[in-house]
C-alpha positions as CSV (number, residue, x, y, z in Angstrom):
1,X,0.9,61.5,-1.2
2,X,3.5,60.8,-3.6
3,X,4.8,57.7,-1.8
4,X,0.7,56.8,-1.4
5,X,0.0,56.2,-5.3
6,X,2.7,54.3,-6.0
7,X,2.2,52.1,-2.9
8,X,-1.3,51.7,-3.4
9,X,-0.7,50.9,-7.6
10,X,2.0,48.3,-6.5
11,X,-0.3,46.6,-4.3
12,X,-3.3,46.7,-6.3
13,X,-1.5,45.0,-9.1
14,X,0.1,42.3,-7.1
15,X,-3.8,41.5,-5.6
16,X,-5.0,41.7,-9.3
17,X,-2.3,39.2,-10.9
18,X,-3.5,37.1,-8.1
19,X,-7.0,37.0,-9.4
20,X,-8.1,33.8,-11.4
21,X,-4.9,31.5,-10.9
22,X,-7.6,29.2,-9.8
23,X,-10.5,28.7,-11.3
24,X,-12.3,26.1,-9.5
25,X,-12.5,25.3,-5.3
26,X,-13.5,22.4,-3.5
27,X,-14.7,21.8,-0.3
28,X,-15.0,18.7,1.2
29,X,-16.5,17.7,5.0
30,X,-16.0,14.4,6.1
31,X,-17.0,12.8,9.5
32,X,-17.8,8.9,10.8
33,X,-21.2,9.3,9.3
34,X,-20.5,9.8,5.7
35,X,-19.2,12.8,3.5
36,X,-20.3,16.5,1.9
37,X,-18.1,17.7,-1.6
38,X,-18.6,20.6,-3.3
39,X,-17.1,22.3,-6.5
40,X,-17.7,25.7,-7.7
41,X,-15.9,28.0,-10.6
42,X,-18.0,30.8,-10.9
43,X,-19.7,28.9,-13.6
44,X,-21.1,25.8,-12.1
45,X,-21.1,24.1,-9.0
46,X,-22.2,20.6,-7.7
47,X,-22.6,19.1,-4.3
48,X,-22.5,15.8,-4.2
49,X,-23.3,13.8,-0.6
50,X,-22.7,10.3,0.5
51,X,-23.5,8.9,4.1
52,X,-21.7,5.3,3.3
53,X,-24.6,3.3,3.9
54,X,-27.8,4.8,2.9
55,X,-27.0,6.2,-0.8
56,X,-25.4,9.4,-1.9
57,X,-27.2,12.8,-4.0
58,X,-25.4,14.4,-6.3
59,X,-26.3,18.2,-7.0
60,X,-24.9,20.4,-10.1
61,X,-25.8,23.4,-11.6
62,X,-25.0,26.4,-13.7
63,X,-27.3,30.1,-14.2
64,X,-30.8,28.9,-14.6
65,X,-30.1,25.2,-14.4
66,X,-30.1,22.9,-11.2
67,X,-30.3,19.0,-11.3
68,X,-30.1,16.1,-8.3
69,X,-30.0,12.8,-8.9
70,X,-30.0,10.4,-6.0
71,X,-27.7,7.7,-6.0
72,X,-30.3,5.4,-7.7
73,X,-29.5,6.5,-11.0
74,X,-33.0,6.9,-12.0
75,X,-34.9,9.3,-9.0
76,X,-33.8,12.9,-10.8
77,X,-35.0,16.7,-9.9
78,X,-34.5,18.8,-13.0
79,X,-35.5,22.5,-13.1
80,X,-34.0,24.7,-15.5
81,X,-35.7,28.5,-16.5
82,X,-35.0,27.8,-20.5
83,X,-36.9,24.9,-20.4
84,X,-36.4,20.9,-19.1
85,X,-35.9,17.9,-22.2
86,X,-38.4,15.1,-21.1
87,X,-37.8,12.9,-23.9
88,X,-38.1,9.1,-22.6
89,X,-38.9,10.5,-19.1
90,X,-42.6,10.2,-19.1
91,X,-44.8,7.3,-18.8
92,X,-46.9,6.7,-21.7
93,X,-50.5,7.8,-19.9
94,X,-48.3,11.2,-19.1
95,X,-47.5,13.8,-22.0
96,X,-46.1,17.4,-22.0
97,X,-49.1,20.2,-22.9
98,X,-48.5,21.2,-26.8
99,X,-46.9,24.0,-26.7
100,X,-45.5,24.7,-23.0
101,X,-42.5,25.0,-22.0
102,X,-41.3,22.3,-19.4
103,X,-40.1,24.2,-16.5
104,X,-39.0,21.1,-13.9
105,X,-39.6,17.3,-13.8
106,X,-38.9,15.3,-10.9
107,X,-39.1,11.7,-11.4
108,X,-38.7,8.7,-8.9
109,X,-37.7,5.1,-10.4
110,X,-39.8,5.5,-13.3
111,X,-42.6,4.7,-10.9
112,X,-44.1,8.5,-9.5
113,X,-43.3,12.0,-10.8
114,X,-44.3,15.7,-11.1
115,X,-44.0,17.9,-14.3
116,X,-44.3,21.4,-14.1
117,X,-45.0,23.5,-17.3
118,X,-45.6,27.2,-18.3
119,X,-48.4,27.6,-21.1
120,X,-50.4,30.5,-22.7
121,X,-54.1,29.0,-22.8
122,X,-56.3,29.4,-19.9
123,X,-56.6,26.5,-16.8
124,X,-59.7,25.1,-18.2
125,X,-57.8,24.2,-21.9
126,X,-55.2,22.8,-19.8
127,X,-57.1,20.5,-17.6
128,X,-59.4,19.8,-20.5
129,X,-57.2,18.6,-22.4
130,X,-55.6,16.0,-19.7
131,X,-59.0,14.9,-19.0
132,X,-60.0,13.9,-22.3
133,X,-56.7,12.4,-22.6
134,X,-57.2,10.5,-19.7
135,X,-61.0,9.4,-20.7
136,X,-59.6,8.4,-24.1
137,X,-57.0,6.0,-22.6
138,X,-59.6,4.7,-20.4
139,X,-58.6,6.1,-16.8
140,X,-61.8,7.1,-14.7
141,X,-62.0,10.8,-12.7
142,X,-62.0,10.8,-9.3
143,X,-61.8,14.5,-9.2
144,X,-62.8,17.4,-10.9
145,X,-62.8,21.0,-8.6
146,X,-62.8,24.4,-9.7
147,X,-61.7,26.8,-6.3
148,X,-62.0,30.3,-8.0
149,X,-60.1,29.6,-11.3
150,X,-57.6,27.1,-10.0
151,X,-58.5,23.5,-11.3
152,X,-57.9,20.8,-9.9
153,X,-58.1,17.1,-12.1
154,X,-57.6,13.3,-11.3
155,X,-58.0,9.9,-12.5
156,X,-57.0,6.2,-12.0
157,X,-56.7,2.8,-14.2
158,X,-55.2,-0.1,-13.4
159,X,-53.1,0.8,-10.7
160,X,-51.8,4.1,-12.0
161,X,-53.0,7.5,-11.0
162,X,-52.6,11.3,-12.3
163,X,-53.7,14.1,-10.8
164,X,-53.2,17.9,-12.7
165,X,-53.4,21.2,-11.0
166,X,-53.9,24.3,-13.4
167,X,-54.1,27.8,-12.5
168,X,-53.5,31.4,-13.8
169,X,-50.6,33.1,-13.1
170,X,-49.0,36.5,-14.6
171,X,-47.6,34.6,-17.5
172,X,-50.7,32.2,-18.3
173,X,-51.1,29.1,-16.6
174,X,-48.9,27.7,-14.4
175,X,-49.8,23.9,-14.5
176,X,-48.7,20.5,-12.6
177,X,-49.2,16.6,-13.7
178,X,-48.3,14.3,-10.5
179,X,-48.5,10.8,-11.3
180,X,-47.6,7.3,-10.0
181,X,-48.0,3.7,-10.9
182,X,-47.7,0.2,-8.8
């Protein structure tokens, strides 16, 4: 037993100075077709993908943040739990609830995209409010369903459409704006 502590202290210092001498990895997987990288620290990671020929997607994210963006430059997934910035994302006929929190926004070359928020008010302010919006700047409803509290809401003008989806969850509403223009 005597000989066992010492042994055992030796050794667990030796695997503890060994700790943290590097703090970041990387993976990468090549083959013919194209290539897989990823980076982590404990901290943040990102994954970025390339087949050669057909584009690449890079991934990164850290705690309650995650982003993609295609190789593109401008068709982005954003989701982060504090809350997403939209500022110059959304097309003009497409605004943010006031007052909810912006929990993802995927976007496709400024042409189609889905926002996601979190609000307090009840389904019906939400889609109200998107509907008179979209009356005032002239679109024209093309649907308008209620299926036991979950409301569904869309229009079209001139080539672009929006379509909102607002029901109650534990935390409020949980509502979605999906639009796309030619």
């Amino acid at each position: 037993m005597r000989a066992f502590l010492p042994i055992m202290l030796t050794v667990t210092l030796a695997l503890l100075g060994g700790c943290d001498q590097k703090q970041s990895a990387n993976i990468e997987v090549k083959d013919k077709g194209g290539s897989v990288t990823i980076s982590a620290n404990g901290q943040h990671f990102s994954m970025k993908g390339n087949d050669g020929s057909h584009g690449e997607v890079t991934i990164s994210g850290n705690g309650d943040h995650v982003t993609m963006h295609a190789g593109d430059g401008q068709s982005v997934v954003d989701i982060n739990a504090g809350g997403v910035n939209v500022s110059g994302k959304l097309p003009g006929f497409v605004s943010v609830y006031p007052g909810a929190k912006v929990v993802s926004l995927v976007t496709g070359n400024n042409q189609s995209g889905t926002l996601v928020m979190q609000t307090r008010p009840a389904p019906a302010q939400v889609a109200g409010f998107y509907n008179q919006k979209a009356q005032s700047a002239g679109f024209t409803q093309k649907l308008h369903a209620n299926d036991a509290g979950n409301l569904l809401y869309s229009a079209t003008f001139a080539g672009r459409a929006m379509q909102v989806l607002a029901s109650k969850d534990s935390e409020g509403t949980h509502a979605q704006v999906t639009w796309s223009s030619q």
